[in-house]
Residue frames as a rotation matrix with the C-alpha (Angstrom) as fourth column:
UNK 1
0.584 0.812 0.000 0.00
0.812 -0.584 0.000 0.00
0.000 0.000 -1.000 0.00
UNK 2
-0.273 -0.881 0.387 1.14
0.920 -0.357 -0.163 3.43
0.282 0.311 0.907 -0.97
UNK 3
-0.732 0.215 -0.647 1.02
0.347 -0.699 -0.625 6.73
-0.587 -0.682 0.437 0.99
UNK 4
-0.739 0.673 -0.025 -1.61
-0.644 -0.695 0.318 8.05
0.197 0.251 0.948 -1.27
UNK 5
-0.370 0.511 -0.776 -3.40
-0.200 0.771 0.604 5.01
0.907 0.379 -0.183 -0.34
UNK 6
-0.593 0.008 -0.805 -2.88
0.804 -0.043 -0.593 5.18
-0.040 -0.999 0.019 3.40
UNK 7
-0.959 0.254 -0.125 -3.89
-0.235 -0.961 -0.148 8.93
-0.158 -0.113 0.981 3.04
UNK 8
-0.571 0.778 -0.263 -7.44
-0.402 0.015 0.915 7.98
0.716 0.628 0.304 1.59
UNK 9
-0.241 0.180 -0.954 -7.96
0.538 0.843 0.024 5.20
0.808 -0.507 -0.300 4.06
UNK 10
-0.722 -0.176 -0.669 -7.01
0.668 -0.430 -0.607 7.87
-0.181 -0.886 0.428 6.86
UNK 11
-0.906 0.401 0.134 -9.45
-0.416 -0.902 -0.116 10.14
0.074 -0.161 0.984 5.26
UNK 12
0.005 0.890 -0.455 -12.62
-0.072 0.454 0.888 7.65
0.997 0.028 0.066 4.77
UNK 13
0.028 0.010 -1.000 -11.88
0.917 0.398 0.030 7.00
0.398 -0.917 0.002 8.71
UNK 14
-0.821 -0.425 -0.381 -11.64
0.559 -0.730 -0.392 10.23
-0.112 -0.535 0.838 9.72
UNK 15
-0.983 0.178 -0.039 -14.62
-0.162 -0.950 -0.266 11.06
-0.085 -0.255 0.963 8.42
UNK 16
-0.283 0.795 -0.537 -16.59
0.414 0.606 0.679 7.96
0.865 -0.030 -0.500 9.70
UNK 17
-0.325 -0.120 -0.938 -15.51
0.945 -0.080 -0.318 9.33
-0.036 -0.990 0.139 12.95
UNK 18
-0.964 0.260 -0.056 -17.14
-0.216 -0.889 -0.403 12.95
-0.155 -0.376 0.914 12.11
UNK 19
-0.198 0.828 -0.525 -20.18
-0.426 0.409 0.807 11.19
0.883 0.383 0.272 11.29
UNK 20
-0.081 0.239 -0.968 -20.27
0.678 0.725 0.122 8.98
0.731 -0.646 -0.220 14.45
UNK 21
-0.862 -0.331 -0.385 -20.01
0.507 -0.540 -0.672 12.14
0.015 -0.774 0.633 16.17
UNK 22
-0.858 0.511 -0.049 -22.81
-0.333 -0.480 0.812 13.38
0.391 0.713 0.582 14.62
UNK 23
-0.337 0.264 -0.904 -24.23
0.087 0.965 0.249 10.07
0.937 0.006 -0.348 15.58
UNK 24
-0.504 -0.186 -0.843 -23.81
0.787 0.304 -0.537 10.61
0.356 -0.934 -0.007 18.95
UNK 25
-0.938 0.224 0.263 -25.17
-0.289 -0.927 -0.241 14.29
0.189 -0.302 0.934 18.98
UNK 26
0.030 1.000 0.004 -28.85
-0.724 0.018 0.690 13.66
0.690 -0.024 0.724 17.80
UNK 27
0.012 0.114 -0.993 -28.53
0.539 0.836 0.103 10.59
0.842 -0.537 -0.052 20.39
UNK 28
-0.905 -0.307 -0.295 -27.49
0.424 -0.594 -0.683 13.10
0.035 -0.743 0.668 23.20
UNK 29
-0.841 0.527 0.122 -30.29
-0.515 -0.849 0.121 15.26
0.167 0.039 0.985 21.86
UNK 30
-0.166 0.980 -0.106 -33.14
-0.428 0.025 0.903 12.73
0.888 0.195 0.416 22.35
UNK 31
-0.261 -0.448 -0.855 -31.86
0.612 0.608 -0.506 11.86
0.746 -0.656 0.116 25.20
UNK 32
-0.945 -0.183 -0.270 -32.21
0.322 -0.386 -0.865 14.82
0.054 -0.904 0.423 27.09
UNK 33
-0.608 0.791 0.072 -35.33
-0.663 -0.556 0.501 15.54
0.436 0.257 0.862 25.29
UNK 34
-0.040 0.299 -0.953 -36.69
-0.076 0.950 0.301 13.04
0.996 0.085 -0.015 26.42
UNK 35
-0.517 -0.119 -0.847 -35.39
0.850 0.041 -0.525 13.30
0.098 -0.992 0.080 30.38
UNK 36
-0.948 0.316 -0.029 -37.12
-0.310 -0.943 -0.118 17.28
-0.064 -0.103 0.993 29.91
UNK 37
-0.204 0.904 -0.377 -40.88
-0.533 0.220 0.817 15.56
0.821 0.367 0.437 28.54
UNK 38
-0.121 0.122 -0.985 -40.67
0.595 0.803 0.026 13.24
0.795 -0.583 -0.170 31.45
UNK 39
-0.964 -0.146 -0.224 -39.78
0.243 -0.826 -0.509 16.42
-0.111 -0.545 0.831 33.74
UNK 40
-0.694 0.700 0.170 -42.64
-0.559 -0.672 0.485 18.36
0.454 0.242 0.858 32.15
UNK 41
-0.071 0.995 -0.076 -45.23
-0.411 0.040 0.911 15.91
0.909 0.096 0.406 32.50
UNK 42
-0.597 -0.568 -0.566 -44.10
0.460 0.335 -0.822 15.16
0.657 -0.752 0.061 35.69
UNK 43
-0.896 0.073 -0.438 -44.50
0.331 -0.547 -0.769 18.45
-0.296 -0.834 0.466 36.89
UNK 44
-0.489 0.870 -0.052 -48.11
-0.457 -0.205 0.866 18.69
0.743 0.447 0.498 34.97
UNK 45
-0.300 -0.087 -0.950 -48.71
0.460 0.859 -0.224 15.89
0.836 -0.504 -0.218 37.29
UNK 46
-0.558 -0.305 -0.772 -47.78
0.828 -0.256 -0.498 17.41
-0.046 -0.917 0.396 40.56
UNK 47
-0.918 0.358 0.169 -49.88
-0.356 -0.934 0.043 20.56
0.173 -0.020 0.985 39.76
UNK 48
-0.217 0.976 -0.026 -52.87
-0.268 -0.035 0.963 18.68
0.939 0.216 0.269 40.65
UNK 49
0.036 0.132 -0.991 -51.82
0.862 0.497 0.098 17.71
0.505 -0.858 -0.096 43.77
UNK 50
0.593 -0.020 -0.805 -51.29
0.726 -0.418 0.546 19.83
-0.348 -0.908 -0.233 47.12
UNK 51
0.879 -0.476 -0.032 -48.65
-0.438 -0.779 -0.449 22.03
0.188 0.409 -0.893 47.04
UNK 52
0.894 -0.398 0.208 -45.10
0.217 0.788 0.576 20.40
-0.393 -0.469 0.791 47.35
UNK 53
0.284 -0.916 -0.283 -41.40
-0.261 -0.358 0.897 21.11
-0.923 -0.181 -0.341 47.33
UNK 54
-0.209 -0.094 0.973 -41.14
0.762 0.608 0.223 18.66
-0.612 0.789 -0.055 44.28
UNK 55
0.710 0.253 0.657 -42.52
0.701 -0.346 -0.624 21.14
0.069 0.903 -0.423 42.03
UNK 56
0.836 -0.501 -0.225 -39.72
-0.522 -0.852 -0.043 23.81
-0.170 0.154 -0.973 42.57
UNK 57
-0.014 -0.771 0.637 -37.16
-0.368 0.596 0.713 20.77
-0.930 -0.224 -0.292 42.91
UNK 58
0.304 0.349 0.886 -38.34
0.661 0.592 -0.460 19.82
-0.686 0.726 -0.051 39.47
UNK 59
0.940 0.166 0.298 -38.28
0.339 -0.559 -0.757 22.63
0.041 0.812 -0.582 37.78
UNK 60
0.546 -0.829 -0.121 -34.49
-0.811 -0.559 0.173 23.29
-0.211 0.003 -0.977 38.92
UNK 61
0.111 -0.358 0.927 -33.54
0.037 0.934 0.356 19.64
-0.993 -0.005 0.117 37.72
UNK 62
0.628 0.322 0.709 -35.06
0.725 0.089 -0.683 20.81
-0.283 0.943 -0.178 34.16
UNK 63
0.924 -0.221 -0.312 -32.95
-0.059 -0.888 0.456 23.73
-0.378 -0.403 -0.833 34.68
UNK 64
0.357 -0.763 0.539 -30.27
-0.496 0.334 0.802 21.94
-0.792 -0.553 -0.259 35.12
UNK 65
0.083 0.263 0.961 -30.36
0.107 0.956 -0.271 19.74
-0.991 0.125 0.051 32.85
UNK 66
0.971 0.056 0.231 -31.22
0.213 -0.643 -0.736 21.81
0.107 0.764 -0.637 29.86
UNK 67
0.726 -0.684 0.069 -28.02
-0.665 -0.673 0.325 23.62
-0.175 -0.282 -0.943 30.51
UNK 68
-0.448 -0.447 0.774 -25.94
0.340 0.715 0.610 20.04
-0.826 0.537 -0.169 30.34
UNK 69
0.641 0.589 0.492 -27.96
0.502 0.163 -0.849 19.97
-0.580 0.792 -0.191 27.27
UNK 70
0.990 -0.125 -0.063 -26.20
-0.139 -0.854 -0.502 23.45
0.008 0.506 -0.863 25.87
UNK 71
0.369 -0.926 -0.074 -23.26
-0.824 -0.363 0.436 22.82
-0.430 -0.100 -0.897 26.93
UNK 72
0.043 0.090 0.995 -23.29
0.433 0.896 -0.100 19.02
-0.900 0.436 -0.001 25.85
UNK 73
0.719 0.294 0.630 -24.39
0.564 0.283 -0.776 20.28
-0.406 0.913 0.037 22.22
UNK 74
0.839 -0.520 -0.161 -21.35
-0.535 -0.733 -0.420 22.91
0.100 0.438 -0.893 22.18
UNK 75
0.129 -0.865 0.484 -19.03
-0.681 0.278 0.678 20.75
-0.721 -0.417 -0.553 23.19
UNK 76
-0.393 -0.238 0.888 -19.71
0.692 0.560 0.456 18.43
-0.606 0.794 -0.056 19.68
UNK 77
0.990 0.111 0.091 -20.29
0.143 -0.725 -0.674 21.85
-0.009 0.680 -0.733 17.71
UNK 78
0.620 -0.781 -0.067 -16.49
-0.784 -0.621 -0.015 22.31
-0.030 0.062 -0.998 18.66
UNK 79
-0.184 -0.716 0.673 -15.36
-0.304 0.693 0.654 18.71
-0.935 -0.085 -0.345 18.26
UNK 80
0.293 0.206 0.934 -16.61
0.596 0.724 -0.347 18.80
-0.748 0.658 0.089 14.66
UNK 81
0.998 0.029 0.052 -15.95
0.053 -0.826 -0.562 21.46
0.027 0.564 -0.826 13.85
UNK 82
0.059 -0.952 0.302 -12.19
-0.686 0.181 0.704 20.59
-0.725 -0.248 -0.642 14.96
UNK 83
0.006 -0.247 0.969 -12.76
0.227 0.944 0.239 17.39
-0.974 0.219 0.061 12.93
UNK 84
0.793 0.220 0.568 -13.63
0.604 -0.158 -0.781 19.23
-0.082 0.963 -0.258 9.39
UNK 85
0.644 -0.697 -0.317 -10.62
-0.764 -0.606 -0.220 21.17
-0.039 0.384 -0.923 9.66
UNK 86
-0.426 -0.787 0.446 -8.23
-0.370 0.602 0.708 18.00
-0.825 0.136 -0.548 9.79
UNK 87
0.634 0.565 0.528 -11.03
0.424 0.317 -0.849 16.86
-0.647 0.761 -0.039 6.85
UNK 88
0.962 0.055 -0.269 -9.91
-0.054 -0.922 -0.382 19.87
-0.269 0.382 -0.884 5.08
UNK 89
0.119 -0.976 0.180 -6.24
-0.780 0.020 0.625 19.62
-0.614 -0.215 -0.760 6.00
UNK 90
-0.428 -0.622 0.656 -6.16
-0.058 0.743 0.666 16.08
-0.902 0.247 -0.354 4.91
UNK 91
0.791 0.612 -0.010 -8.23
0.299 -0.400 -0.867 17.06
-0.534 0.682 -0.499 1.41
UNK 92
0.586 -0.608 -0.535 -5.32
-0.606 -0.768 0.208 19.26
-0.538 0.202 -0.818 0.43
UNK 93
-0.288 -0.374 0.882 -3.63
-0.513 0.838 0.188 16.02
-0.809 -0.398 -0.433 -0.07
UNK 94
-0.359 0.174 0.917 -5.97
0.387 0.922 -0.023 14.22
-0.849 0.346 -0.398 -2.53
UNK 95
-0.914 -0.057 0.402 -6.95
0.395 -0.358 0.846 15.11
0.095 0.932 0.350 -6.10
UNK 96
-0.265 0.877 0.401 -10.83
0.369 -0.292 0.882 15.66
0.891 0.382 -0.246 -5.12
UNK 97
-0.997 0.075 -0.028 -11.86
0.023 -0.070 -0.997 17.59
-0.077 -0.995 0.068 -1.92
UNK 98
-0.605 0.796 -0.016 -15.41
0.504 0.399 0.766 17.05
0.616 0.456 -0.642 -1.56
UNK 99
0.404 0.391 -0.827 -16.36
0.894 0.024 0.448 18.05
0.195 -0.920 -0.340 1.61
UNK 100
-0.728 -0.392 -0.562 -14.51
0.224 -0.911 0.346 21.51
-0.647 0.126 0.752 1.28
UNK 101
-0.968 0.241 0.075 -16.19
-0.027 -0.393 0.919 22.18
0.251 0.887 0.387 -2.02
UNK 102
-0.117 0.938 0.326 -19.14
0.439 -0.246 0.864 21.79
0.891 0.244 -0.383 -0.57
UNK 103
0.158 0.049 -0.986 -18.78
0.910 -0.396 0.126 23.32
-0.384 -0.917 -0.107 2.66
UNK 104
-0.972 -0.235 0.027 -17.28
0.185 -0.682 0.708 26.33
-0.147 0.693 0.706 -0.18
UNK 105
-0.550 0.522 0.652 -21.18
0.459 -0.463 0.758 26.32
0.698 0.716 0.016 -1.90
UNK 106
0.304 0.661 -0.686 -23.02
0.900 0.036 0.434 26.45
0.312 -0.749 -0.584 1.53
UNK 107
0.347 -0.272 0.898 -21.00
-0.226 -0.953 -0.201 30.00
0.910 -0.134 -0.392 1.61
UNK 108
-0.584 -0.762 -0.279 -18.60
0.300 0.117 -0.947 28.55
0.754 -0.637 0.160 4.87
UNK 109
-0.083 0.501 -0.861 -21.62
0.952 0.297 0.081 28.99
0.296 -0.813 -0.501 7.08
UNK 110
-0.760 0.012 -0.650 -21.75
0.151 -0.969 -0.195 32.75
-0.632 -0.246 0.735 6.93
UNK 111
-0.774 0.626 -0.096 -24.92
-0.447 -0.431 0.784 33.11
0.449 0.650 0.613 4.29
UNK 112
-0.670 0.649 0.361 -28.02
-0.250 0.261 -0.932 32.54
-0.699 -0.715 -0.013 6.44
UNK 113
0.252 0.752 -0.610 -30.04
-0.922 -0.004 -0.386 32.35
-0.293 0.659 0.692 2.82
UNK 114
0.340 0.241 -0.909 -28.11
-0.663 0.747 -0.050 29.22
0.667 0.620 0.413 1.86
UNK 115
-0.398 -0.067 -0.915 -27.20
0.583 0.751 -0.309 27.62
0.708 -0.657 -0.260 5.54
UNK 116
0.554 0.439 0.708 -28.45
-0.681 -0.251 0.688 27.74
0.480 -0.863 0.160 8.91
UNK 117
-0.611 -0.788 0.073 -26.23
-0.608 0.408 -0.681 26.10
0.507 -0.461 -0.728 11.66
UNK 118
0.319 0.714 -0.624 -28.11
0.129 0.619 0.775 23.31
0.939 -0.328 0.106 13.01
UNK 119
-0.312 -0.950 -0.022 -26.03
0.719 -0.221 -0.659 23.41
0.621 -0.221 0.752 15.33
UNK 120
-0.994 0.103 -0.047 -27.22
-0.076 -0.916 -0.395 26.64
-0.084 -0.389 0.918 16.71
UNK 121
-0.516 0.756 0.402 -30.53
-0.591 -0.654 0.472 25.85
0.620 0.006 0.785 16.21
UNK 122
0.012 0.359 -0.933 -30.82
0.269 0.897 0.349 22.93
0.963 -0.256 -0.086 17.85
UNK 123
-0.889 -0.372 -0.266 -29.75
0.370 -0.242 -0.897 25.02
0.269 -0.896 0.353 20.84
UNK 124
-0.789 0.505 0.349 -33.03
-0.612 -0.691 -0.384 26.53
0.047 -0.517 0.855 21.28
UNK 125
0.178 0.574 -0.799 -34.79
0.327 0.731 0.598 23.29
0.928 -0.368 -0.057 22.25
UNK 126
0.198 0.532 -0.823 -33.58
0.912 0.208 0.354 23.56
0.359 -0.821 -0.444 25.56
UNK 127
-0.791 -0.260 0.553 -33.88
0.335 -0.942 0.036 27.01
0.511 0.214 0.832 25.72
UNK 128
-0.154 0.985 -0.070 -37.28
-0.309 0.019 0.951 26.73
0.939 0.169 0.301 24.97
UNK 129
0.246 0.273 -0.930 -37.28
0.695 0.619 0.366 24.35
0.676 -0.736 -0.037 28.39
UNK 130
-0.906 -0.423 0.010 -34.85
0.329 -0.720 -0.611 26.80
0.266 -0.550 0.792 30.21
UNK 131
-0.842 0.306 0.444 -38.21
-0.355 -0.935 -0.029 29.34
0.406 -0.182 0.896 30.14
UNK 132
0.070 0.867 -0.493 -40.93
-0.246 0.494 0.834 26.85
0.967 0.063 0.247 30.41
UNK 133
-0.059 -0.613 -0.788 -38.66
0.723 0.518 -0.457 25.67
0.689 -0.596 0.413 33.58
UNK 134
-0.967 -0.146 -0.211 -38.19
0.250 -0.714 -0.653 29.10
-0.055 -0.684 0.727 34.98
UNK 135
-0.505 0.861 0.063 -41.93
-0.380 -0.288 0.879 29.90
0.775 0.420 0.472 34.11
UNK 136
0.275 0.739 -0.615 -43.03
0.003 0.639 0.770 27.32
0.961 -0.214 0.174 36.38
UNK 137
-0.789 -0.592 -0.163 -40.21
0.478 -0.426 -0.768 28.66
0.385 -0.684 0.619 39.14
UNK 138
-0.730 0.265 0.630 -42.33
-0.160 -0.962 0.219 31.87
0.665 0.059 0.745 38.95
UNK 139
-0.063 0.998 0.012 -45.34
-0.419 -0.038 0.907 30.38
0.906 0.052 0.420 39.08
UNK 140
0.272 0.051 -0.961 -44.52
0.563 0.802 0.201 28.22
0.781 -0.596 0.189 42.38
UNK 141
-0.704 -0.635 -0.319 -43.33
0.665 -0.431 -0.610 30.98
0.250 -0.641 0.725 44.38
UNK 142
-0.700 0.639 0.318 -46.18
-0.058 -0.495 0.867 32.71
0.711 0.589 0.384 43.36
UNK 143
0.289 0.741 -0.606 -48.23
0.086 0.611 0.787 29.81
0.953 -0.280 0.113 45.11
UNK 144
-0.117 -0.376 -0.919 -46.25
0.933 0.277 -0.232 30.26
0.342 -0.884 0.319 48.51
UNK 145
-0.958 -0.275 -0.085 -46.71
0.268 -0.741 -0.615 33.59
0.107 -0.612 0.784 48.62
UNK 146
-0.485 0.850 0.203 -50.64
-0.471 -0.450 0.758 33.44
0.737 0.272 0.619 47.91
């Protein structure tokens, strides 16, 4: 086998492994969705009962949580985004760069008309919880002081 062969090999693997990352995100991501729906209807639940500590303890778990979430979904925004530049790097290298050239039409993630960072939007799922979370904060303090 010859180094332009090795090189190829190294790049099909290298960019099973930004895929499996990938892999792993949306897995993360129904994951937590998933722990947040359970939260929610949890604390839907608990609103028919008495009052109880549980419902402020809940809603700072979802809190919580969410937050892993964000930081979870930056933390593979910045390990792929590490991994397409060695793509890139190891591209230079081979007669066809694919994955450049198109990362080239998509305007390099700066033209909001022809990309949108998933990425970045995917962050405002648990955003979306973040308020729903603190909403229900509000609303429980609310109840202790009435």
């Amino acid at each position: 086998m010859d180094d332009k062969d090795r090189l190829l090999e190294q790049y099909k693997l290298y960019v099973e492994t930004a895929e499996t990352v990938s892999k792993k995100r949306q897995t993360a991501n129904s994951y937590y969705l998933s722990i947040n729906s359970f939260l929610l209807i949890l604390s839907g639940y608990l609103t028919s009962l008495p009052y109880e500590v549980w419902h402020i303890l809940i809603a700072m778990a979802g809190i919580t949580i969410s937050l892993l979430w964000i930081i979870s979904l930056k933390s593979y925004r910045q390990l792929n985004s590490a991994k397409y530049k060695v793509i890139h790097k190891i591209e230079n290298n081979l007669p066809s760069k694919p994955i450049l050239e198109e990362w080239v039409l998509l305007g390099k993630g700066k033209n909001k008309k022809i990309y949108s960072k998933l990425s970045l939007i995917e962050q405002f799922v648990p955003a979306i919880f973040i308020l729903l979370y603190l909403f229900a904060l509000v609303l429980d303090f609310f109840n202790l002081l009435v």
